[in-house]
SEVODO-917079 format. One record per residue: residue in one letter; x negated, y, z of N, C-alpha, C in turn. Coordinates in steps of 0.1 Angstrom, whole numbers, plus 2048, in hexadecimal, padded with zeros to 3 digits. Atoms other than C-alpha are relative to their C-alpha. Example, Ala and Ser with C-alpha at 12.3 -4.5 7.8 and 13.67 -1.06 7.14 Angstrom:
% residues 2
A7F77F48007857D384E7F780C800
S8097F58007777F584780880B808
% end
This chain:
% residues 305
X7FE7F38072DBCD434E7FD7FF7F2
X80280780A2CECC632F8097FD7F7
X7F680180B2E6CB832380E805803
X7F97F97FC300CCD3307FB80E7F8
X8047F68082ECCEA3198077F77EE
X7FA8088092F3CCA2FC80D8067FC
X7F2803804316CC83008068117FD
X7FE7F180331CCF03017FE8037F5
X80980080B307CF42E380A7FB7F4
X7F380680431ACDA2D380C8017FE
X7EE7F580533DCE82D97FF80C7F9
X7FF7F5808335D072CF7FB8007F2
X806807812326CFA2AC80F7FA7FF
X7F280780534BCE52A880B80B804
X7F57F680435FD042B38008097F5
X8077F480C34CD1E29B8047FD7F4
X7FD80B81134DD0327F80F8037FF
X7EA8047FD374CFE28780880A7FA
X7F67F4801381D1D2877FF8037EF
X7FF803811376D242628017F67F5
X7F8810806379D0225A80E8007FB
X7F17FD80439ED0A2598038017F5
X7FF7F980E39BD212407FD7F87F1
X80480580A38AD0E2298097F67FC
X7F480A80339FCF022A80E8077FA
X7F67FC8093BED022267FE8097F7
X8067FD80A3ABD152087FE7F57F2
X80780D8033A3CF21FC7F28027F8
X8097F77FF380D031FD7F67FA80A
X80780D7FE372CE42107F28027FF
X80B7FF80C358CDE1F57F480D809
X8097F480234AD041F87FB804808
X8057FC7F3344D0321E7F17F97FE
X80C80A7FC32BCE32177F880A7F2
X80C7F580831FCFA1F87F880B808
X8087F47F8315D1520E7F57FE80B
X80B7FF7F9304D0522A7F37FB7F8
X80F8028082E9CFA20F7F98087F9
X8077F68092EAD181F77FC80D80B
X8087F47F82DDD302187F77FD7FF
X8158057FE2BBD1C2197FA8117F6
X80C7F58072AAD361FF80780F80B
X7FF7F47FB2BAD552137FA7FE80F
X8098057EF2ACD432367F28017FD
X811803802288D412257FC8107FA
X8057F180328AD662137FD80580A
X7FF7F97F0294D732387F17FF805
X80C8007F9274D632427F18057F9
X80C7FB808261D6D22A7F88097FD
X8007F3800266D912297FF80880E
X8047F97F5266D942507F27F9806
X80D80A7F9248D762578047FB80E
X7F88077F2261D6C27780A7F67FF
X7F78087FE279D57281808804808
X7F97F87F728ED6F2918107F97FA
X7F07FF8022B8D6B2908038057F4
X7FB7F58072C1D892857FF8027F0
X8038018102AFD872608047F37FB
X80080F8092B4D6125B8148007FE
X7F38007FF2DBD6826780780D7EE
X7FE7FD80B2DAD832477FD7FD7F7
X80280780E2CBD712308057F57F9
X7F680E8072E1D5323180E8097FE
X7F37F9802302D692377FD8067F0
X8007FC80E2F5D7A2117FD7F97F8
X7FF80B80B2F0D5C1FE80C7F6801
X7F38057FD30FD4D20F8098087F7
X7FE7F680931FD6B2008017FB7EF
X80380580B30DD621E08037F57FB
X7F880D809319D421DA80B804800
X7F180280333BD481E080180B7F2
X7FE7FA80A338D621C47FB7FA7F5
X80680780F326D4D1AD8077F77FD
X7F780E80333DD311B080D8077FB
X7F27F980535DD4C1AA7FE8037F1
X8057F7807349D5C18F8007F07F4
X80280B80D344D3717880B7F9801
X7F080480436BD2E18380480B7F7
X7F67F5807377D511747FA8007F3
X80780380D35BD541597FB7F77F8
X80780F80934ED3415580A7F77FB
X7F380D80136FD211507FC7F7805
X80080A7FD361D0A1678087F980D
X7F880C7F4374CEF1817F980880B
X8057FF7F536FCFA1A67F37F5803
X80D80B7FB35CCDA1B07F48017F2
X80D7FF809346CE11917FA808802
X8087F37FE33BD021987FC7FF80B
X8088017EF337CF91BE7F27FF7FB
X808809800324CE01B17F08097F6
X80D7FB80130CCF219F7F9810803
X8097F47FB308D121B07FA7FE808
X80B8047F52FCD011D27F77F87FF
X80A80C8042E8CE71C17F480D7FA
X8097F88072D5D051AF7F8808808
X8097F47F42D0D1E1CC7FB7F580D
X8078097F22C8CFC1E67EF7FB7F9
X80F8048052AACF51C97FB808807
X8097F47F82A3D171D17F8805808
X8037FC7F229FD161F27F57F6801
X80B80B7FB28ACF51F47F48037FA
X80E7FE80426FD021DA7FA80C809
X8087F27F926DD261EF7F97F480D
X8028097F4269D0A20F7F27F7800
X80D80380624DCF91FD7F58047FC
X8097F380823DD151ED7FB806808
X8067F47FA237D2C20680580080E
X7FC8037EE241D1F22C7F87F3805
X80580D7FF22CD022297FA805810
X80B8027F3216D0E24580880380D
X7F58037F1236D132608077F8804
X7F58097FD24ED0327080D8027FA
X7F47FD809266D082578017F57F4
X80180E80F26CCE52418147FE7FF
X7F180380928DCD922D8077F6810
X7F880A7F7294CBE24B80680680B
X7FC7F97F9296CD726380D80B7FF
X7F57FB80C2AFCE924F80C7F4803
X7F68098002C2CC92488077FC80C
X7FF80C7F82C2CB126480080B812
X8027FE7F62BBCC52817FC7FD810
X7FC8067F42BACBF2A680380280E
X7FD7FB7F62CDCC72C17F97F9810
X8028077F12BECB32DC7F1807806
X8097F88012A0CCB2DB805811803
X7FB7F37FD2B5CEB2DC7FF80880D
X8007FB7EF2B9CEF3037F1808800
X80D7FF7F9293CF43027F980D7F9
X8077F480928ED142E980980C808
X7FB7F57F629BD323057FD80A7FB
X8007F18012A1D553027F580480F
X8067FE7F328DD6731D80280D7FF
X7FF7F2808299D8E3257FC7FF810
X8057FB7F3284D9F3417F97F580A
X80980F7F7272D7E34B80A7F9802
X7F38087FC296D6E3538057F87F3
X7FF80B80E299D4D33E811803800
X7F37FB7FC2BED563348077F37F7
X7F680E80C2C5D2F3207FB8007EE
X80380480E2C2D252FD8058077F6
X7FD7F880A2C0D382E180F7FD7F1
X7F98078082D8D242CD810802809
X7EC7F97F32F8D2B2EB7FF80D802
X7FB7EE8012F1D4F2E58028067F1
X7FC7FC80A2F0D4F2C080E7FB7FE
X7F380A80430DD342BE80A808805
X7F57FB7F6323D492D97FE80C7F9
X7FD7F280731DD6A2C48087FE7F1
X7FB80280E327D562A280E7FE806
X7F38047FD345D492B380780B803
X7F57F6800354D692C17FF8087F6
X7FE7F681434BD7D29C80D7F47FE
X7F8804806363D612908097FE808
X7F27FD7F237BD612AE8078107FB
X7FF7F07FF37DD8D2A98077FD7EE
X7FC7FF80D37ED8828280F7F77FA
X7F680A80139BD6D28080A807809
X7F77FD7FC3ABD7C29880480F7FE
X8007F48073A9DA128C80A8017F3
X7FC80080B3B1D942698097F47FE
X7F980D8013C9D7827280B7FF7F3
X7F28008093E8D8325A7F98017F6
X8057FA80B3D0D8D2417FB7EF7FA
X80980A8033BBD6F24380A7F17F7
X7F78088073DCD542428058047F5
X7FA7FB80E3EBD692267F97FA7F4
X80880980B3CED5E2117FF7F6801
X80180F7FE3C9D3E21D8097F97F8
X7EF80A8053F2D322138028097F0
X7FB7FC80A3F8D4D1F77F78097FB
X80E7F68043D8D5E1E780B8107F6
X7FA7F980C3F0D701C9808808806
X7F77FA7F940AD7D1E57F8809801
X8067F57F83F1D8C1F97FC80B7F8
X8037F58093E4D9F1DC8098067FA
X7F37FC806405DA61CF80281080D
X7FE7F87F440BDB61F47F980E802
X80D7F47FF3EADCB1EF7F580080A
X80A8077F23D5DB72087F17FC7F2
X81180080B3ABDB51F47FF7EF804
X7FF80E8003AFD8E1F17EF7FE7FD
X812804803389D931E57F680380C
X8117FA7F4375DA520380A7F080F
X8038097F3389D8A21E7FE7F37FB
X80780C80537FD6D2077F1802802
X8118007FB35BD7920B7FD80280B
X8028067EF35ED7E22C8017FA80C
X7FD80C7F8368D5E2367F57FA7F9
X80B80880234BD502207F2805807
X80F7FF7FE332D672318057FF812
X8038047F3341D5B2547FC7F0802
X80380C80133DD362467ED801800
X80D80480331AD3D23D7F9804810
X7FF7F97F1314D512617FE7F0808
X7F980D7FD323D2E26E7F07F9802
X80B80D7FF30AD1A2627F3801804
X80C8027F72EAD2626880080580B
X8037FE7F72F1D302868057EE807
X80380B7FF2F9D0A28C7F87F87F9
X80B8088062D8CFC2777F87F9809
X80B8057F72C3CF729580C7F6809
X7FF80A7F42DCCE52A88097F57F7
X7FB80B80A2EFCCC28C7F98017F3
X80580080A2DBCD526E80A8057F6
X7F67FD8092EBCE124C80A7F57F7
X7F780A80C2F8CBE23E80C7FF80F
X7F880A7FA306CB125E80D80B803
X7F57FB7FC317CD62668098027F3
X7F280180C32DCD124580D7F880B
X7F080A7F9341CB325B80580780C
X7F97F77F9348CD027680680B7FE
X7FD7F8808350CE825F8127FE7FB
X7F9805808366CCE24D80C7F6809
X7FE80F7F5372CAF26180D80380B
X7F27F97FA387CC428080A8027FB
X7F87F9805396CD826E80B7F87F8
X7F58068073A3CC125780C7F280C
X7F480A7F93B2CA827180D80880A
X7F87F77FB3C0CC528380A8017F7
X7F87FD8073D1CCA26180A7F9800
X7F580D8013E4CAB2608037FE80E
X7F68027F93F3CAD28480780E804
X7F57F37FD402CD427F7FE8057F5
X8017F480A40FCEC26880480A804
X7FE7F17FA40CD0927D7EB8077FE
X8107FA7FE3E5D1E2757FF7FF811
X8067F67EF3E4D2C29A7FE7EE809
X8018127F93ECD032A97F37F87F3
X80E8078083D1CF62897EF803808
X80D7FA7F43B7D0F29A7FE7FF80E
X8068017EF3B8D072BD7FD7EC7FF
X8048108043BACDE2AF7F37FF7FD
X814804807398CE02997F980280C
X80C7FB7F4389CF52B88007F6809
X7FF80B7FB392CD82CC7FB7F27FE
X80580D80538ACBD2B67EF8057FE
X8147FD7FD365CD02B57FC7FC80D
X8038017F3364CCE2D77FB7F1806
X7FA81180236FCA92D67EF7F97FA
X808806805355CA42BD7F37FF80B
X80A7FE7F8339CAF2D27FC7FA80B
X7FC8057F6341CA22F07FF7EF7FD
X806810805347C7E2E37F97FD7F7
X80A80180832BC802CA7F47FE807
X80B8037F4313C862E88027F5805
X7FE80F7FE322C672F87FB7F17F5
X80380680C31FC542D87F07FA800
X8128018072FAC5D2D17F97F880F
X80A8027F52F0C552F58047F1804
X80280D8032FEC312F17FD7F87FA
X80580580C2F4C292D27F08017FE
X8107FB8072D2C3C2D87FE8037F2
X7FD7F980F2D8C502B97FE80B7FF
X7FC7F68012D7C6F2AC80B809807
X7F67F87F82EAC872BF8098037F5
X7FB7FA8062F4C9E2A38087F67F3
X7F58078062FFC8228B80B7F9806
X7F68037F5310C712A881280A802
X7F47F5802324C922AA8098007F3
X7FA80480C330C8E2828087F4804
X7F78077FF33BC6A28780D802809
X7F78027FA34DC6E2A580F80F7FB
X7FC7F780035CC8A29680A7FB7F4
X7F980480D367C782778097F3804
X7F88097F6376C5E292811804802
X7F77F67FD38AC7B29D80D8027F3
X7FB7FC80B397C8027A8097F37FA
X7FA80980139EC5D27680C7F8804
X7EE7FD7FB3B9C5C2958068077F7
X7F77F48053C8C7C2858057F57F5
X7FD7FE80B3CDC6F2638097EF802
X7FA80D7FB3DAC4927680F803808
X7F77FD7F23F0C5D28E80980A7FB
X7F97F48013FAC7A2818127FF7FD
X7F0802802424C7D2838088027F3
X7F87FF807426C8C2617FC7F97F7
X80A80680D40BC7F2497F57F9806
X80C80E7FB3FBC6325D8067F07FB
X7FE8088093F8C4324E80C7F6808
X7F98037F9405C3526D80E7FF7FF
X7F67FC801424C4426E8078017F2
X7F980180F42DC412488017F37FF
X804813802423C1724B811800809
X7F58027F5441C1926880C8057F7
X7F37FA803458C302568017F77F1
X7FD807808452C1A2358077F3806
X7FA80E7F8459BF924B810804801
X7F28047FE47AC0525780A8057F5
X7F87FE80D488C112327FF7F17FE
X7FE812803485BEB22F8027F7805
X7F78077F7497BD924A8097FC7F9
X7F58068074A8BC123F80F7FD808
X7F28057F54D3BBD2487FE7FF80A
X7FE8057F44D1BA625F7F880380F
X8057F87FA4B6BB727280880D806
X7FC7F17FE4C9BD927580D7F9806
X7F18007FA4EEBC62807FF80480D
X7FD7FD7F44F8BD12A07F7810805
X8077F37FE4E3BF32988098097FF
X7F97F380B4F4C162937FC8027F5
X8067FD80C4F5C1D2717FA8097FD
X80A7F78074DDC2F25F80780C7F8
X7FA7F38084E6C552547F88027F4
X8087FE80C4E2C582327FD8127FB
X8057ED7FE4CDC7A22A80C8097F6
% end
């Protein structure tokens, strides 16, 4: 049952990730997902600060409002600052992740609340921190947050599906159309940030970037249909998890990094395989543009385009 709690856990951290994963990638907004899961730390330590718990519910709003807040800070020094995307990523989550590590040093020293724990994570511990309602152990607290993050982003995607792809492929249309290209850009960063800490305890915040990131994008390169990309990443999360646990328990490894590699395995077919833009299949279609004559006699000729 154990690891049967694992592997559950697991998927639902690589479907969660996935599904907004999408977005980001076709955004090319990558980048600002791995910005976010760093620049929540100071809104995960205010939460605790201001309530003295470690409840959900506040740590879940205090990262969703500095998730929020980066993505405006980083819009805010592209539009004002004349600066590069990757530069302003770069220094709004580097600024609010100081942030978070001096509040973490400062004033949490005396709980269970450190930077590694944050980072690194670990899911092979998870099964064992239970909900309990009316004396009835009802499972792990991490498969009831994870399974409430996942259907918010299941309801919201699918609610705002036309809205959501409109911005994704054509930002300028949609606002042309009269669609607020600004409140569902922030409400895809405050379902990314949502995302993440509610996956912290079971892959940590570095490792859930490559579930975030990683699916989605191999999904990208074998369709250009959204609705077939989204059920691909959720799949390739799945994937990850599943043979990531295998992984770690032969190597004797980390679980949760285990899940990354094998995930970036996953991405590695894709980008070898894939029929339109795999390397594979371009090495093959280069080869036979260069058949020589004698090779091709006795072939039907070749239609020229």
């Amino acid at each position: 049952m154990h690891t049967l709690w694992i592997l559950i856990i697991g998927s639902l951290v690589g479907v969660s990730c996935a599904l907004v994963g999408c977005f980001l990638v076709l955004r090319r907004l990558a980048m600002l997902g791995d910005a976010i899961s760093h620049a929540v730390l100071p809104g995960i330590v205010i939460a605790f600060m201001l309530t003295a718990s470690r409840n959900t519910l506040p740590m879940l709003a205090g990262a969703g409002a500095f998730g929020v807040l980066t993505a405006w800070l980083t819009d805010v020094l592209i539009r004002r600052g004349q600066l590069q995307s990757d530069a302003a990523i770069g220094v709004t989550f580097t600024w609010l992740f100081a942030v978070g590590v001096i509040l973490v040093s400062a004033f949490t020293g005396h709980v269970d609340l450190d930077v590694d724990c944050v980072l690194h994570g670990e899911i092979l511990f998870v099964p064992f921190d239970t909900w309990t309602v009316g004396g009835v152990d009802i499972g792990p607290r991490a498969f009831w947050i994870l399974t409430g993050v996942t259907l918010a982003n299941l309801a919201v995607i699918g609610l705002g599906y036309k809205e959501l792809k409109l911005c994704a492929f054509d930002a300028a249309l949609a606002a042309a159309m009269g669609f607020n290209v600004a409140l569902w850009h922030y409400l895809l960063m405050g379902l990314v940030a949502l995302t993440t800490v509610a996956a912290f305890e079971s892959v940590g915040a570095i490792l859930v970037v490559a579930m975030l990131i990683v699916p989605a994008n191999a999904a990208y390169l074998l369709t250009d249909r959204l609705s077939v990309m989204l059920l691909l990443a959720g799949l390739f999360g799945v994937l990850s998890a599943v043979g990531g646990y295998g992984l770690a328990t032969l190597i004797d490894g980390s679980i949760a990094a285990a899940m990354a590699v094998f995930s970036g395995l996953l991405f590695l077919a894709a980008a070898l395989l894939s029929p339109t833009h795999g390397a594979l299949g371009y090495y093959l279609a280069r080869r036979a543009r260069h058949v020589s004559p004698r090779e091709t006699m006795g072939s039907e000729p070749a239609i020229n385009a």
